[in-house]
C-alpha positions in Angstrom: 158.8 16.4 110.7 157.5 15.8 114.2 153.9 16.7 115.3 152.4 16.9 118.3 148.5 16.3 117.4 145.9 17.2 120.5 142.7 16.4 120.4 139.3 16.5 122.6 138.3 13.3 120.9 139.9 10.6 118.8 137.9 7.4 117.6 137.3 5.2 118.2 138.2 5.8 121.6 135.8 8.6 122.6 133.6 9.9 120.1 130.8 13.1 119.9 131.1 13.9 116.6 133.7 14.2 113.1 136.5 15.5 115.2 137.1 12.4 116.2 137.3 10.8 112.6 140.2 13.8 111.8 141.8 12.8 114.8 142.1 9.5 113.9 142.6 9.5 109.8 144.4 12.8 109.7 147.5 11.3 112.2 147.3 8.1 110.4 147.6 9.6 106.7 150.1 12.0 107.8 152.5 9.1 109.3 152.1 7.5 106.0 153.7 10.3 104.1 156.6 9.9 106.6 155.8 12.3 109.6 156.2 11.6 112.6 153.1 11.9 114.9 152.7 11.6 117.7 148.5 12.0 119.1 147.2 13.4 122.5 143.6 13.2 124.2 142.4 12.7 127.3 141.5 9.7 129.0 137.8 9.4 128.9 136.1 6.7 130.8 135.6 4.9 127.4 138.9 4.6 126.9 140.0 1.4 129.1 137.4 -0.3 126.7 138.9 0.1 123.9 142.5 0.2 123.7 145.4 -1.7 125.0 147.5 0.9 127.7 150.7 0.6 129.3 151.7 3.6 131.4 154.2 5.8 129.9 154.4 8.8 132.7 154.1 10.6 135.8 154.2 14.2 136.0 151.9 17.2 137.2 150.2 19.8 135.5 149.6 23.7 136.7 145.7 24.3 136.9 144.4 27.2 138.7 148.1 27.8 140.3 147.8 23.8 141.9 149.8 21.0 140.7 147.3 18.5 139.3 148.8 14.6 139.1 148.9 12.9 135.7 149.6 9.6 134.4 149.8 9.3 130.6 149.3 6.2 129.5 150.4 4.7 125.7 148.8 3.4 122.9 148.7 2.9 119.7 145.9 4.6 116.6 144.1 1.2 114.7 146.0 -0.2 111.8 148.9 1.7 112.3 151.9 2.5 114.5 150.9 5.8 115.4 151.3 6.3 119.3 148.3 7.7 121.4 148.4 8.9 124.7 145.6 9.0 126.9 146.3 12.2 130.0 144.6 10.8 132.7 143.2 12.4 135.8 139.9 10.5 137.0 138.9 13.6 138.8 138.7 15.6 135.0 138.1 12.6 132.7 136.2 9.9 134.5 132.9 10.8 133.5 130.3 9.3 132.1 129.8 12.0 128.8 132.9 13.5 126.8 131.7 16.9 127.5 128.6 16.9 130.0 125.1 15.1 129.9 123.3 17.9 129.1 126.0 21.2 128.9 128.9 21.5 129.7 130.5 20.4 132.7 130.7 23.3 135.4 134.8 22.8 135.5 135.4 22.7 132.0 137.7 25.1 131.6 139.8 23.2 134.0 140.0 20.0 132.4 141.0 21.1 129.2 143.2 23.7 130.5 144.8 20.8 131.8 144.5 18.7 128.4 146.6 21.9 126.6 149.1 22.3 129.3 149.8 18.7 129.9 150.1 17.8 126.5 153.5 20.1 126.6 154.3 18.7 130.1 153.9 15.1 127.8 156.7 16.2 125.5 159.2 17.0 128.5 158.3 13.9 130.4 158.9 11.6 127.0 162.0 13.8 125.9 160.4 14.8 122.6 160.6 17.5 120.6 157.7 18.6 118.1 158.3 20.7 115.0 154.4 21.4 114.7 151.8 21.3 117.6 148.8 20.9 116.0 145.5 22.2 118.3 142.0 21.2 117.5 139.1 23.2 118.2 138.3 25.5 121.3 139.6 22.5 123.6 142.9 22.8 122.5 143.0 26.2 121.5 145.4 27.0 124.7 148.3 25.5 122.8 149.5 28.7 121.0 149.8 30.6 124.0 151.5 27.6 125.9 154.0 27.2 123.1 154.7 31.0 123.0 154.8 31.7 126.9 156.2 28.8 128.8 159.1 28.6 127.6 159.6 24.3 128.4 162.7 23.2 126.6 160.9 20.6 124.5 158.3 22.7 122.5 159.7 26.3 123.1 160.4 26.7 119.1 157.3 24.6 117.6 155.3 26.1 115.3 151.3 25.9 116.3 148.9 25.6 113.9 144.8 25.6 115.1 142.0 23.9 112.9 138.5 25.1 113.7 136.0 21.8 113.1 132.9 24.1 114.0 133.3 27.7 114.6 129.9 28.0 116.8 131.8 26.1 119.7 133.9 28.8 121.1 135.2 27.9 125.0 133.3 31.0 126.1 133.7 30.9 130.6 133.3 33.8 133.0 136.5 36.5 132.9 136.5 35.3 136.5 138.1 32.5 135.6 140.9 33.9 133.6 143.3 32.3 136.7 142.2 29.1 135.4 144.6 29.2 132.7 148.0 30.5 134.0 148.4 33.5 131.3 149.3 36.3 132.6 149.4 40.1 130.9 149.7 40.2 126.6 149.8 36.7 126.7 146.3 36.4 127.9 144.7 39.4 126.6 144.1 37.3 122.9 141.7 35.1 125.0 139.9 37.9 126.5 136.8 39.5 125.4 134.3 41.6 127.2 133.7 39.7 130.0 134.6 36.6 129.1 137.4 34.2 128.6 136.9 32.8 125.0 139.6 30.4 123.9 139.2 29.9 120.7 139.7 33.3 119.9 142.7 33.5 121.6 143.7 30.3 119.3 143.2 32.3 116.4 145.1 35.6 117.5 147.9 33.3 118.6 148.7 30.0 116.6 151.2 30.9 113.1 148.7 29.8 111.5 145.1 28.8 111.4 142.7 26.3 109.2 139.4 25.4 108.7 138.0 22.3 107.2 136.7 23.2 103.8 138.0 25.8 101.6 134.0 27.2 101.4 134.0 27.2 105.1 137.4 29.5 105.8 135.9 32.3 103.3 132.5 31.9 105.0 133.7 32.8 108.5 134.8 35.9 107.7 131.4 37.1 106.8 129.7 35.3 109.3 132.1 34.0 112.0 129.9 33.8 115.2 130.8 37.5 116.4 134.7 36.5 116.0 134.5 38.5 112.2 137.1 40.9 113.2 139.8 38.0 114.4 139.7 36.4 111.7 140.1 38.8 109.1 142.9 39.9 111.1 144.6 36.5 110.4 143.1 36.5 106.8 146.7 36.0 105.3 147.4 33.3 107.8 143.9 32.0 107.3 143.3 28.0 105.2 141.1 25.8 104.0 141.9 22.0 103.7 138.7 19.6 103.1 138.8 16.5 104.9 139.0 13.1 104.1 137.3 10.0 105.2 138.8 6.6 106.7 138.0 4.4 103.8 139.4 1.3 105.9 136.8 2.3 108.1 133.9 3.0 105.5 134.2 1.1 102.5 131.1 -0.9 101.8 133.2 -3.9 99.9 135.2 -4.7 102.8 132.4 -3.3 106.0 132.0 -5.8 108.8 129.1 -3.7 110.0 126.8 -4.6 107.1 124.8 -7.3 106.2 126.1 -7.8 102.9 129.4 -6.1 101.1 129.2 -4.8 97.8 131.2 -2.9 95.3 130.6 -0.6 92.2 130.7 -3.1 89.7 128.4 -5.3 92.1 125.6 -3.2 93.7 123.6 -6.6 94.8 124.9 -6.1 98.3 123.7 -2.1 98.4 120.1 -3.9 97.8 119.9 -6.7 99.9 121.0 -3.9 102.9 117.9 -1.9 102.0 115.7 -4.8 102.3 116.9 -6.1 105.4 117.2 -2.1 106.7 113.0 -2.2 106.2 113.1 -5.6 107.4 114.9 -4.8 111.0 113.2 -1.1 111.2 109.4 -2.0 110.6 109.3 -0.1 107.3 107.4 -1.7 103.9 109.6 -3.8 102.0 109.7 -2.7 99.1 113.0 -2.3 96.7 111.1 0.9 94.6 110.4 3.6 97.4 113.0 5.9 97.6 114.9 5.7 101.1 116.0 8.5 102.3 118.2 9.0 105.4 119.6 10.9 108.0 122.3 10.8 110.1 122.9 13.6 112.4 122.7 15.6 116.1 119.5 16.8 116.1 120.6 20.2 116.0 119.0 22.9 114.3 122.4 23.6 112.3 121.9 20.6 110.7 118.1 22.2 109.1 115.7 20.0 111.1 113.7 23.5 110.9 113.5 23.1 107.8 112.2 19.1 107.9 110.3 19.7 110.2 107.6 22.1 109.1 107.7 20.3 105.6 107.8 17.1 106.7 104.5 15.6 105.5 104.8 17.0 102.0 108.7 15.4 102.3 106.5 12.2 102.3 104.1 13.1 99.8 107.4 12.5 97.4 106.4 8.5 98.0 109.5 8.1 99.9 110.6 6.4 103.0 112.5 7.8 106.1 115.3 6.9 108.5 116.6 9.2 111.1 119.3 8.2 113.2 121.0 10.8 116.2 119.9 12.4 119.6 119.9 15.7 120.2 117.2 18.8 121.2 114.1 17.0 123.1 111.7 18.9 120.7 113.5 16.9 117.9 113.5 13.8 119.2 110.4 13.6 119.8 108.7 15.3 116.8 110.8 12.0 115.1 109.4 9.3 117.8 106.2 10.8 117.0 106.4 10.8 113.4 107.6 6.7 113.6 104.0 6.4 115.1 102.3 8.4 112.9 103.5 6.6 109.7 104.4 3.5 110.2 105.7 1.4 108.0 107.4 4.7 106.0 109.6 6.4 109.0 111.5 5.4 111.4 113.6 6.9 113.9 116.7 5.6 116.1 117.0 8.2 118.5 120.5 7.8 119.7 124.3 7.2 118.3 124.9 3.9 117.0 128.5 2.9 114.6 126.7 -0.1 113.0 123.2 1.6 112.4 125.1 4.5 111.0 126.9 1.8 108.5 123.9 0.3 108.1 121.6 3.1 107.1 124.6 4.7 104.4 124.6 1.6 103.1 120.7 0.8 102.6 119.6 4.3 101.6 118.9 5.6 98.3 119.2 9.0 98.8 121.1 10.8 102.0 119.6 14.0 103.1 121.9 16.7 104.8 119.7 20.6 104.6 122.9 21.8 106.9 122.0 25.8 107.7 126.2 26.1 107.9 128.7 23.0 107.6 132.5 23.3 108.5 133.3 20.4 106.6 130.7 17.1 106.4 131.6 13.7 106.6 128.7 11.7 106.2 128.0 13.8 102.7 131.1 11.7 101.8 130.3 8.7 103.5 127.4 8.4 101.4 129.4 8.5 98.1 131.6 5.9 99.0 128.3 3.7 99.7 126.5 4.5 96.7 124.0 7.0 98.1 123.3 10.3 96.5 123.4 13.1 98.7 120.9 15.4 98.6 122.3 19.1 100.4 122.2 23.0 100.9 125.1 24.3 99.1 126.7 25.6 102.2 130.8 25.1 103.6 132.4 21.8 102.9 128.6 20.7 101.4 129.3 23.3 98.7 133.1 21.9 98.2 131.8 18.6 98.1 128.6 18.3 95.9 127.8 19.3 92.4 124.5 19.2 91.2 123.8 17.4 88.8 121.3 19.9 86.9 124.4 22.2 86.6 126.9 20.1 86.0 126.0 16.3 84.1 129.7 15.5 83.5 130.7 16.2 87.5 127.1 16.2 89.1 127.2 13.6 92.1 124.1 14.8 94.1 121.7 17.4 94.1 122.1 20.6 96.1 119.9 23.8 97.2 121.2 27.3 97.9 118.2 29.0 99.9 117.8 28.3 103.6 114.5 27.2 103.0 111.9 24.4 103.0 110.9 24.5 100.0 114.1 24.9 98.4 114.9 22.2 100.2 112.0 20.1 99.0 112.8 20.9 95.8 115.9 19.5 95.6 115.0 16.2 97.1 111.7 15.9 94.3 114.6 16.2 91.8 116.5 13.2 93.3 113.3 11.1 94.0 112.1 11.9 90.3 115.6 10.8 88.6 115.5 7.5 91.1 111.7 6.7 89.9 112.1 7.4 86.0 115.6 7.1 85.0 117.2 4.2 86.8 120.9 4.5 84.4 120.7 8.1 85.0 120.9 7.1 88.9 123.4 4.6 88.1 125.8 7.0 86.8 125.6 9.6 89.6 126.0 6.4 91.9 129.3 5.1 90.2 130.6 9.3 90.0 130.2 9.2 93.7 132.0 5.7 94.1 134.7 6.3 91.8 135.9 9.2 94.0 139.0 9.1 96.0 138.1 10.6 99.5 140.9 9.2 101.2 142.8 11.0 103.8 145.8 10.7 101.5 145.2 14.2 99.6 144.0 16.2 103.1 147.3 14.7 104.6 149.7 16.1 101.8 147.7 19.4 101.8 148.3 19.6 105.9 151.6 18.8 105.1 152.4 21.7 102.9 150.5 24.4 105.4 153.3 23.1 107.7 155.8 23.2 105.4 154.8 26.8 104.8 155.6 27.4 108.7 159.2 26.3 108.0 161.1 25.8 111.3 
């Protein structure tokens, strides 16, 4: 089986957010059940750092009726043999942001308009023939249509599949700039609506068949799908849910070159000496019996920071400390710079992205707090089992698929989740988990070692993928 995989982002060579993790374990897992894949993105200024490239192509690519030079460029996914190509165009890619400093970048339609098209134009430059052409996200969402309506020799009788990482993105632009694209009459009329262009829901009316990344998530959506309700239930029978895994070369705290001391679940010595030297670095008390709770995230309010906010000093009236890592809404950041002031010694904040502090802070933390008000998937929910840290979450999307309380379930309970969008719902799940830590330390224990002992490994997401496509036939 041969798929074409196009992404915005893949890590580690240009990373926003958990797309780029699929991007990157999905191919892998996929080639190691015998497919092969073969990865597209663009290439981003961060690129050049961080992979070795040999130039594969020339060709051009229509955008807005011109003929826009490309040179794709080859490499290869880490610790595998999965090739990556890299489109690149400095006038699109060479930028200093993914997707804009602030919004998005004024041509943006264009450059991924470009990504879509010229990941087809790829195929007939290379002399290779996908059986699937797998889109991800509104970036990519173009794919379906391109497949369907070109007619190049290479892709004409692919099967397209679209996975939705976060349904609130969308590719929404002006109906003015419907030339943009190159569709013309029934083929573009999926990505119309009022007067806009909106490309993801042209993905969905288009691809064979369309996925989301948590089982919870793809019933959700059609309840509450961002205005695109109607689409989707449209596509119900064509409609998936496949949870994702995690990289566990990547994050697995026995073997993590990012910490400062490896450990395992029959050794958790390591797990404790990262705490300590995580108050250490950070300026918070040293001290092995407060609760450390911690954060990882955009500082988005989909992620609940409305809900930490307004609670926040009766969260630390639960005698625990905070972390905070992630950028994000100004008013955010700085209610978190502010609160690092206010209470030093118990919270601090690292307001940016940062691979080794997000290592770091999985691995030192107690407890890891994710209030999501909707969540496609999660990773770092997972993350933290692997590292021995009990998630604390609303019982929302792939948070839902993910986590079982432990007050409903003691044989499967790994965390502790809430199902009201609220703060003190909220609070009240997290004075469960801090009361547990404080006065039962083997009743932690064993919610630690259920977390640990799971396998969250791309391995199961990869045959799952594998038998939506099979379902596509050829």
């Amino acid at each position: 089986m041969r798929i074409l995989f196009v992404a915005a982002e893949v890590a580690p060579f240009a990373k926003t957010g958990g797309l780029a993790d699929v991007a990157l374990g999905l191919p892998r897992a996929l080639a190691s059940l015998g497919a092969d894949v073969l990865v597209v993105m663009p290439k981003h200024r961060s690129v050049a750092a961080k992979a070795e490239l040999r130039e594969a192509a020339r060709f051009t690519v229509p955008v807005s009726g011109q003929a826009k030079d490309c040179i794709a460029f080859r490499g290869t996914l880490p610790e595998s043999k999965v090739p990556i190509y890299f489109l690149g165009n400095d006038a699109y890619f060479d930028r200093s942001a993914i997707y804009g400093e602030v919004s998005e970048y004024p041509d943006a339609l264009e450059r991924f308009t470009f990504l879509s098209r010229g990941a087809l134009e790829l195929c007939e430059a290379l002399g290779w023939s996908p059986d699937i052409v797998h889109a991800n996200d509104w970036h990519t969402a173009l794919l379906p249509a391109y497949v369907k309506s070109l007619g190049l020799a290479r892709s004409k009788g692919a099967k397209t599949v679209l996975t939705i990482h976060n349904l609130a993105y969308q590719g929404a632009f002006s109906r003015a700039q419907a030339d943009t694209i190159g569709l013309t009459g029934a083929d573009l009329e999926p990505y119309l609506r009022g007067d806009q262009v909106n490309l993801l829901r042209g993905g969905i009316l288009t691809a064979d068949l369309v996925n989301t990344v948590s089982p919870t998530y793809a019933k959700e959506i059609l309840e509450h799908g961002d205005g695109l309700e109607a689409e989707l239930r449209s596509r119900a029978n064509a409609l998936y849910g496949v949870l994702n895994g995690i990289d566990t070369t990547v994050w697995n705290p026995a073997a993590d070159p990012l910490l400062w001391a490896t450990y395992t679940r029959k050794n958790l010595a390591g797990k404790a000496r990262n705490k300590e030297l995580l108050q250490k670095e950070l300026g918070l008390t040293v001290d092995s019996r407060a609760p450390l709770v911690g954060t990882i995230s955009r500082l988005a309010e989909q992620k609940g920071f409305d809900l930490i906010m307004p609670a926040f000093d009766r969260l630390l009236d639960l005698g625990i400390q905070f972390v905070v890592l992630g950028s994000g809404a100004p008013e955010y950041e700085r209610f978190f710079r502010e609160a690092a002031e206010r209470y030093r010694g118990r919270v601090a904040a690292l307001i940016t992205f940062s691979e080794e502090w997000a290592h770091r802070i999985e691995a030192a933390s107690d407890i890891f707090l994710m209030p999501s008000r909707f969540e496609p998937c999660g990773l770092n929910q997972q993350y933290s089992l692997a590292y021995g840290t009990v998630p604390v979450v609303r019982a929302t999307g792939g948070l839902r698929d993910t986590i079982v309380d432990v007050g409903s379930d003691k044989r499967r309970g790994n965390g502790f989740s809430f199902e009201a969008y609220t703060a003190d719902e909220m609070l009240g799940a997290l004075a469960r988990a801090v009361t547990l830590h404080r006065d039962d330390p083997r009743g932690w224990r064993d919610i630690v070692m259920k977390g640990m002992d799971q396998d969250l490994s791309w391995e199961n997401s990869a045959k799952a993928y594998r038998d939506l496509y099979r379902k596509l036939g050829r």
